[in-house]
MIBA-685925 format. One record per residue (C-alpha): z, x, y; residue in one letter. Coordinates in steps of 0.001 Angstrom, whole numbers. Layout:
<recs>
<rec <Z, X, Y>, A>
...
</recs>
This chain:
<recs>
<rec <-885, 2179, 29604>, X>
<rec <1030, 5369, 28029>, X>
<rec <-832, 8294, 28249>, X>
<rec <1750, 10118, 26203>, X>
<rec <5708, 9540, 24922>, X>
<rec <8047, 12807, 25419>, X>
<rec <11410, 12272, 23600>, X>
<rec <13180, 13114, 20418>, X>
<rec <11691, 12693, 16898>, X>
<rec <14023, 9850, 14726>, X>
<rec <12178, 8888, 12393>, X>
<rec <9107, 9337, 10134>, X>
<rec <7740, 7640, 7377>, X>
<rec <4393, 7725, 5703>, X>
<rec <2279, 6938, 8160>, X>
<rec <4638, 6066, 11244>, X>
<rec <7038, 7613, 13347>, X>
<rec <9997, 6820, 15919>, X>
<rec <10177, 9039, 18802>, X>
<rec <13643, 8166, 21435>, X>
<rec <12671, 8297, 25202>, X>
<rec <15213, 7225, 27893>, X>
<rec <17265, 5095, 25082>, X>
<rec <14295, 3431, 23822>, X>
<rec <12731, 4044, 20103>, X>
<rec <8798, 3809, 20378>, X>
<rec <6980, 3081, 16960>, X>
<rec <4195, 5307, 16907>, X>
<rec <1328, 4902, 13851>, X>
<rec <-21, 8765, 13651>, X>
<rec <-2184, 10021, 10954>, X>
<rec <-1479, 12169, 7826>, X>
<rec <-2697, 15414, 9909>, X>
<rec <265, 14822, 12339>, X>
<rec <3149, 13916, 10221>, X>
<rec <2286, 17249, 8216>, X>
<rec <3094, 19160, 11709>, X>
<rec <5701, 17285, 12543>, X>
<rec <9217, 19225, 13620>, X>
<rec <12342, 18422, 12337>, X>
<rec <14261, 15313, 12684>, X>
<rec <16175, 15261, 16187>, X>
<rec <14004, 17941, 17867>, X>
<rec <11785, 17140, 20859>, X>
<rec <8241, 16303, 20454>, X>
<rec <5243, 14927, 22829>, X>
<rec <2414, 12800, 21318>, X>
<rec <-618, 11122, 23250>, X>
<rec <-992, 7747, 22649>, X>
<rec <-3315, 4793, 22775>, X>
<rec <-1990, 1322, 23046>, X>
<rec <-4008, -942, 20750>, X>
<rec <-3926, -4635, 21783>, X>
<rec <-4570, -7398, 19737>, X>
<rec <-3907, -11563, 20214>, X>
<rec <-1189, -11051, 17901>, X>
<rec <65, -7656, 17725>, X>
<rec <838, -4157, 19871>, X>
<rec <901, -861, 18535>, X>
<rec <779, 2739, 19358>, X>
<rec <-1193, 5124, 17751>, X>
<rec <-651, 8652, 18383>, X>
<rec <-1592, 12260, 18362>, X>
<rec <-457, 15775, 18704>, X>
<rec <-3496, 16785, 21426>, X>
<rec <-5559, 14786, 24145>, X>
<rec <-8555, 16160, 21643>, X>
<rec <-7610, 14001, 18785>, X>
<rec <-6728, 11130, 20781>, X>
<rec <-10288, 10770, 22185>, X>
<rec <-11379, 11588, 18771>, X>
<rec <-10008, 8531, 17929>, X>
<rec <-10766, 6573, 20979>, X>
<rec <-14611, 7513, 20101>, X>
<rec <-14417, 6291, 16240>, X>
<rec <-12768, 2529, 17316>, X>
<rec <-16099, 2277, 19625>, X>
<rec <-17891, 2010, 16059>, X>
<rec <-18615, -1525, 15107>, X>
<rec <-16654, -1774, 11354>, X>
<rec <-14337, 621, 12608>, X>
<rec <-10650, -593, 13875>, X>
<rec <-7537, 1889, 15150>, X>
<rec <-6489, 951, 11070>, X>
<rec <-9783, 2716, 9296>, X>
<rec <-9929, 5317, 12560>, X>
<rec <-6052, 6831, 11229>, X>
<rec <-7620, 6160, 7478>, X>
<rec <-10365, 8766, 8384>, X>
<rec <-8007, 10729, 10201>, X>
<rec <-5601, 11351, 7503>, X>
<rec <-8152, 12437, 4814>, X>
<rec <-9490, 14922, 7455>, X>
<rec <-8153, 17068, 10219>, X>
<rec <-10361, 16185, 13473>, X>
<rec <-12175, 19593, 12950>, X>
<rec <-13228, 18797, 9878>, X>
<rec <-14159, 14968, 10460>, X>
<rec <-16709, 16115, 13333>, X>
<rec <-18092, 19689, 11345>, X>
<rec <-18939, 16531, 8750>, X>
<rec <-20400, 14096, 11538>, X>
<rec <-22531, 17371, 12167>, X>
<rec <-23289, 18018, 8855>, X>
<rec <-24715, 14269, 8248>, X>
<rec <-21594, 14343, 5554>, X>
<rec <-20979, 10711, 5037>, X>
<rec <-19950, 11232, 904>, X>
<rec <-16552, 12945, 2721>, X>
<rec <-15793, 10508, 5375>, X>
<rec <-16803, 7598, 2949>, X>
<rec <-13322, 8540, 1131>, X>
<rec <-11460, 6976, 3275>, X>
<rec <-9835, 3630, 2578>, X>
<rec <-11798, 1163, 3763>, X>
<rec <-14405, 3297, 4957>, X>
<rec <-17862, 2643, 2975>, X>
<rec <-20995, 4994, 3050>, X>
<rec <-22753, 2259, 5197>, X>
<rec <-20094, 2716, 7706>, X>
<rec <-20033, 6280, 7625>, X>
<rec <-23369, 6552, 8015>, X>
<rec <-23249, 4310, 11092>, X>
<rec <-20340, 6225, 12284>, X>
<rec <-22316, 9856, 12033>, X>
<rec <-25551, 8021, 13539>, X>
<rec <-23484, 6449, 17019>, X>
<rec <-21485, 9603, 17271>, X>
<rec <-23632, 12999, 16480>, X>
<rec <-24600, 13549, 19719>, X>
<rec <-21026, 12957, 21474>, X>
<rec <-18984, 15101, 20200>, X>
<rec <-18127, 19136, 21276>, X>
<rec <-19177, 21228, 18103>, X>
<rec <-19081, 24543, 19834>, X>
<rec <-15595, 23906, 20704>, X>
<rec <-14624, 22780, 17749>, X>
<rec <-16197, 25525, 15716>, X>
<rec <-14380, 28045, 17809>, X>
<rec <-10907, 26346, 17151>, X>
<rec <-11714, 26276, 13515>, X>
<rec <-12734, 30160, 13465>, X>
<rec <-9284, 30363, 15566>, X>
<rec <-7118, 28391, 13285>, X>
<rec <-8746, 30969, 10268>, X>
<rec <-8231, 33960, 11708>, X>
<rec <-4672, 34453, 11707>, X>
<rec <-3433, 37522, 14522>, X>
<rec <-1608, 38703, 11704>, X>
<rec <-4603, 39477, 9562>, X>
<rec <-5245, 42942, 10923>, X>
<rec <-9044, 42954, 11453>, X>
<rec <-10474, 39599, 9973>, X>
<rec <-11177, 38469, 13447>, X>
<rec <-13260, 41141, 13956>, X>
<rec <-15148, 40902, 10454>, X>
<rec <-15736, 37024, 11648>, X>
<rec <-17607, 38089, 14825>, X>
<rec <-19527, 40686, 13514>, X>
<rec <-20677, 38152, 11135>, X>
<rec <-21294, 35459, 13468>, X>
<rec <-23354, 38176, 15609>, X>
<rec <-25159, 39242, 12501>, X>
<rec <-26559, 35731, 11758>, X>
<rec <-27680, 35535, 15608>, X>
<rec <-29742, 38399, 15168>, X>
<rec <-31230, 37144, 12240>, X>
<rec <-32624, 33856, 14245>, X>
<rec <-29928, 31160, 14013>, X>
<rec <-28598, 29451, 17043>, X>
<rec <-24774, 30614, 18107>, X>
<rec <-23693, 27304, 17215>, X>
<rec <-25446, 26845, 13580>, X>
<rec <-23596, 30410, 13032>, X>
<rec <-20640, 29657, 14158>, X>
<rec <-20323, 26421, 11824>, X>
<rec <-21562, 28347, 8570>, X>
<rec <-18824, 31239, 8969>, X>
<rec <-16384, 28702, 9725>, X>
<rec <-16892, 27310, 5981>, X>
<rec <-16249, 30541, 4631>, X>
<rec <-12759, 30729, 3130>, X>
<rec <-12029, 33830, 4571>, X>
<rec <-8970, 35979, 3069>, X>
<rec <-7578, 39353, 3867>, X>
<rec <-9557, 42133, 3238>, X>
<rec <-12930, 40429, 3591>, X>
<rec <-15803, 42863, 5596>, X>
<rec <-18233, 40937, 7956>, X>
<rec <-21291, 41650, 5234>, X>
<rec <-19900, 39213, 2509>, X>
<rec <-18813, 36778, 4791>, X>
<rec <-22459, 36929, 6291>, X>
<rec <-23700, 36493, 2280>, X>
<rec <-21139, 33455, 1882>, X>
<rec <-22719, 32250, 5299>, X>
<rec <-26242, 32645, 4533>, X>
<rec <-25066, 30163, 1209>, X>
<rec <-24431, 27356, 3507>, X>
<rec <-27476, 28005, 5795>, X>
<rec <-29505, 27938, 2980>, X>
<rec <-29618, 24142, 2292>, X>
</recs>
């Protein structure tokens, strides 16, 4: 029914938020990840929603890309998963990080989230493993890391990422285990490659 709401942030709370389009205030649910990017109070903001409808209740969830909101659309097509324990997952996690663990078979992290058991984690990693984009998501995570104003880390990331290629792994197994290496200013490709190999290892 609303794809997205465009209007002026009012409000914001701990896990909700008011946004004011054409004279009406919209109560939107959102997850930790996007009240920790929200703007300021009374600046414009545009969120993509989904309209949850129950025999007693509406509500809006929303969130900051289309990405995330079909993130979340994909999790409430678990059974034992509801739009409540979807934004519980989502709030422990960014999305990047809840599907690198859905690739990883990491249920112990998404398990921490209220509500969320291993059972259902497990169920959750089994249904959705082999619907999600992890190339894509690997290169927004090696993205978000590399900061332009890092003079040369970017660089030192694909040479790494190249180095592991060469050695036999697939472009996408590479690009996961450099994107787990905290990378910081100054780094050279070779012991981000070592910090890689780490994860590759197990």
């Amino acid at each position: 029914m609303y794809a997205f709401i465009q209007g002026t942030l009012e409000d914001i709370d701990a896990s909700e938020v008011t946004i004011m389009a054409n004279n009406v205030g919209y109560r939107i649910a959102v997850p930790m990840s996007v009240i920790n990017e929200l703007p300021s109070l009374h600046e414009e903001i545009r969120l993509y929603t989904y309209l949850s409808v129950r025999e007693d209740a509406l509500q809006l969830f929303g969130f900051l890309t289309k990405e995330d909101k079909e993130l979340f659309k994909k999790l409430i097509t678990v059974n034992g998963i509801g739009p409540k324990g979807a934004l519980a997952i989502l709030s422990i996690m960014s999305p990047e990080q809840l599907i690198m663990a859905i690739f990883n078979s990491d249920d112990a992290t998404i398990s921490k989230a209220p509500g969320i058991g291993k059972k259902t984690a497990q169920k959750l990693i089994l249904e959705l493993k082999d619907k999600l984009d992890y190339e894509g998501t690997i290169n927004r995570s090696l993205d978000k890391g590399a900061k332009e104003e890092i003079s040369g880390i970017r660089q030192e990331i694909n040479d790494a990422v190249l180095a592991l290629t060469s050695l036999g792994y697939s472009s996408t197994e590479s690009k996961n285990a450099v994107s787990r290496v905290e990378v910081t200013e100054g780094m050279k490709s070779n012991e981000i490659l070592r910090k890689a190999l780490q994860y590759l290892a197990f």
